[in-house]
C-alpha positions as CSV (number, residue, x, y, z in Angstrom):
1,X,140.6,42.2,123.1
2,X,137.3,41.1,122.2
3,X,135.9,43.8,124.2
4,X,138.0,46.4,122.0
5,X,136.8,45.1,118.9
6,X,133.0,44.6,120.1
7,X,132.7,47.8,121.2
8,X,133.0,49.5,118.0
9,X,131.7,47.3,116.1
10,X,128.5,47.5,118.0
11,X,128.7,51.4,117.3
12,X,129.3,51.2,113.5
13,X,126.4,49.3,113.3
14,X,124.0,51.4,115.3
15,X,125.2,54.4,113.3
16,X,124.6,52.8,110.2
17,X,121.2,51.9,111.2
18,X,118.7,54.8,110.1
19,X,115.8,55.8,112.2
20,X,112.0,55.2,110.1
21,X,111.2,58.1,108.2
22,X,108.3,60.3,109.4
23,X,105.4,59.3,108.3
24,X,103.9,61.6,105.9
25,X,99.9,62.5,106.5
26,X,99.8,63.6,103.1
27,X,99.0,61.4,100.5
28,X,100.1,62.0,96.9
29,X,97.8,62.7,94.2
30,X,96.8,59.3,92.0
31,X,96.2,59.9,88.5
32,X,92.6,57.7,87.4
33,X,92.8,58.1,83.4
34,X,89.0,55.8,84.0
35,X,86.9,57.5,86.7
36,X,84.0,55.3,88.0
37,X,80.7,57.0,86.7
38,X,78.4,57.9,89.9
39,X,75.8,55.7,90.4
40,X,72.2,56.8,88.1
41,X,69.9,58.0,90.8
42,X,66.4,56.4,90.2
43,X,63.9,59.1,89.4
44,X,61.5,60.2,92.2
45,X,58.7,58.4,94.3
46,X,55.0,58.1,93.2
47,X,53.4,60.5,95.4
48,X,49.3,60.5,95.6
49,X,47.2,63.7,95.1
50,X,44.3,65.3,94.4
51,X,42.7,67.0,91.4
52,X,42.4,70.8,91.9
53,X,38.5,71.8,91.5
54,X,37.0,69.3,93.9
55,X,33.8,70.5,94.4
56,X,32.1,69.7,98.1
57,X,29.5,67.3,96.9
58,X,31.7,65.4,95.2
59,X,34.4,63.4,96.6
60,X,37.9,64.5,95.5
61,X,39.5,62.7,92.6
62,X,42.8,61.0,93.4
63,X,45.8,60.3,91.3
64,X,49.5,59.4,91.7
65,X,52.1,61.5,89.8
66,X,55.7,60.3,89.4
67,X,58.3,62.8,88.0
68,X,61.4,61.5,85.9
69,X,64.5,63.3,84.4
70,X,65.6,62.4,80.3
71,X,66.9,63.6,77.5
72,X,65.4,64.2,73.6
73,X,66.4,64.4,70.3
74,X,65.3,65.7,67.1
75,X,66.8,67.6,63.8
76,X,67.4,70.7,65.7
77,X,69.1,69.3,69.0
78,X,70.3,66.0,70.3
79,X,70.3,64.8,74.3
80,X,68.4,67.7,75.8
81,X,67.2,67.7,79.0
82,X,63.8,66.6,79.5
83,X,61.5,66.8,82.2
84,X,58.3,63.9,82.5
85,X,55.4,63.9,84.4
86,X,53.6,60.7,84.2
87,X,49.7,60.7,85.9
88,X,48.0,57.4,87.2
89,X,44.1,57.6,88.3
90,X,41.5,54.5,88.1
91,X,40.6,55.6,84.4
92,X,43.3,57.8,82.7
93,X,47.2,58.2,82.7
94,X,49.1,60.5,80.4
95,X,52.6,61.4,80.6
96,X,53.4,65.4,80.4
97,X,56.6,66.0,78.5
98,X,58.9,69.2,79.2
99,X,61.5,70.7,77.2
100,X,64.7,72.3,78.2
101,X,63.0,73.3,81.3
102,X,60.6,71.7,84.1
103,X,58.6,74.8,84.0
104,X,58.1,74.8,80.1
105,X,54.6,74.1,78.8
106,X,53.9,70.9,78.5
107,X,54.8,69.6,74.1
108,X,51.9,69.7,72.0
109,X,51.4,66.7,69.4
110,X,50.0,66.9,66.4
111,X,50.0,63.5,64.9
112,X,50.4,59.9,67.0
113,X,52.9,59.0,69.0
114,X,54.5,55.3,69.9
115,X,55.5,54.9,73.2
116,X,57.8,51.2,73.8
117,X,58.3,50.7,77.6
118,X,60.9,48.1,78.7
119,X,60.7,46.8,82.3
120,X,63.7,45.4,84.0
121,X,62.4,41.7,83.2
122,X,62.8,42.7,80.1
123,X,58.9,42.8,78.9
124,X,58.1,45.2,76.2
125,X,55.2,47.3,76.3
126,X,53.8,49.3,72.6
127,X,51.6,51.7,72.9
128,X,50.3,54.0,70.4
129,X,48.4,57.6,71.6
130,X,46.6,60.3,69.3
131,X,44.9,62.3,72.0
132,X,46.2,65.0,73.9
133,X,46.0,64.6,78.0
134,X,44.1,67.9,78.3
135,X,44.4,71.2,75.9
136,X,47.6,72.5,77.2
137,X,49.0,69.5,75.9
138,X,50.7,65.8,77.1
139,X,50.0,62.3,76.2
140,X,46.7,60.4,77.2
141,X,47.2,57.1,77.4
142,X,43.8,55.8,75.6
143,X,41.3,53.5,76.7
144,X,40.7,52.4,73.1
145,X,41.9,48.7,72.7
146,X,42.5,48.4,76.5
147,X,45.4,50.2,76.5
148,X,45.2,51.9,79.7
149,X,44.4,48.5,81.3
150,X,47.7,47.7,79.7
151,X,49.9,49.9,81.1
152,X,48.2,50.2,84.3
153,X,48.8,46.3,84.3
154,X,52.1,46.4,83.1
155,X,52.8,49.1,85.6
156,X,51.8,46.7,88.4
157,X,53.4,43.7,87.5
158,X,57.0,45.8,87.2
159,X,59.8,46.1,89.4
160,X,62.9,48.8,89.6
161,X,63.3,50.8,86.0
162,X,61.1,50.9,82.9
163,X,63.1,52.5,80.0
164,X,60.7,54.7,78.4
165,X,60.8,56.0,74.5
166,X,58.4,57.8,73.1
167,X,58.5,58.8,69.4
168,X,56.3,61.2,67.2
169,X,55.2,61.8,63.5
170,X,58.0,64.6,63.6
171,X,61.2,62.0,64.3
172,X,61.4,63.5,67.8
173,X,62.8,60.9,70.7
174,X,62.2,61.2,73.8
175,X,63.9,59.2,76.6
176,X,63.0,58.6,80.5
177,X,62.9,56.3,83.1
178,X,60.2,55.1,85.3
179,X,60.7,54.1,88.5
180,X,57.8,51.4,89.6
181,X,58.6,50.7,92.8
182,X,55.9,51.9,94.7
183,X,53.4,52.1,92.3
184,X,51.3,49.8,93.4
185,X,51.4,50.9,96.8
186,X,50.5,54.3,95.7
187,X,48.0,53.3,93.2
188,X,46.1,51.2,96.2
189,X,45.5,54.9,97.7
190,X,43.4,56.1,95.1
């Protein structure tokens, strides 16, 4: 009797038992109302070069350019892409702005401009220009009052990012980064 009732009892519950359900390769869609923001790429390497116009009896004139991606502001327009060049050699540096496009000319200032650098120590660097880098334009960063011996020191003695701002007489803001790792390695080329 046993036998009659284990029998079917042993079938009910294997019957009842369901199999695992395939396994689906597909995975459904989440929904991320907050979506991580990518990483900020640090701007370029200093790269070391040479001044065109070299002339044979002279030795050529060395330099180290870094390039750098921002944004400016003014009355007109508000977080517009920027391009920067900024130029290192044993006497000058300027920094070349460029509006809207890399290719543009570099801008043209007519009155000062005050340039605050802030390394990721957080030192602050003022500096104030009047001069033009060449007549096409840019930034020279004078040697009036040491400040090239500033920023060329500052430059050396910072690590990872420098948040760069650079206001003129118009209300214009420009904003960059520089990236001084490597600049002293570059700069020992020169």
């Amino acid at each position: 009797m046993i036998n009659k009732i284990l029998l079917p009892l042993l079938l009910i519950l294997v019957s009842c038992s369901s199999p695992n359900p395939p396994a689906n390769p597909v995975k459904p869609k989440t929904h991320s109302k907050n979506k991580s923001a990518a990483p900020k790429p640090l701007p370029g390497a200093w790269k070391v070069l040479t001044y065109p116009g070299a002339q044979d009896d002279k030795p050529a004139k060395k330099y180290v350019k870094l390039e750098s991606n921002g944004s400016f502001s003014n009355s007109t327009a508000s977080n517009n892409y920027l391009n920067a060049d900024i130029i290192v050699d044993k006497v000058n540096a300027g920094i070349l702005l460029h509006k809207s496009k890399k290719t543009n000319p570099s801008e043209k200032f007519t009155g000062p401009v005050k340039i605050t650098m802030k390394n990721s120590a957080g030192n602050e660097l003022e500096l104030t220009s009047s001069r033009a880098w060449n007549k096409s334009g840019g930034i020279l960063i004078e040697r009036n009052n040491n400040d090239y011996s500033r920023f060329r020191i500052f430059m050396l003695q910072s690590e990872d990012l420098i948040n760069v701002e650079i206001r003129d007489d118009s209300s214009s803001v420009y904003k960059f980064d520089i990236n001084a790792t490597g600049f002293s390695e570059a700069f020992s080329q020169i």
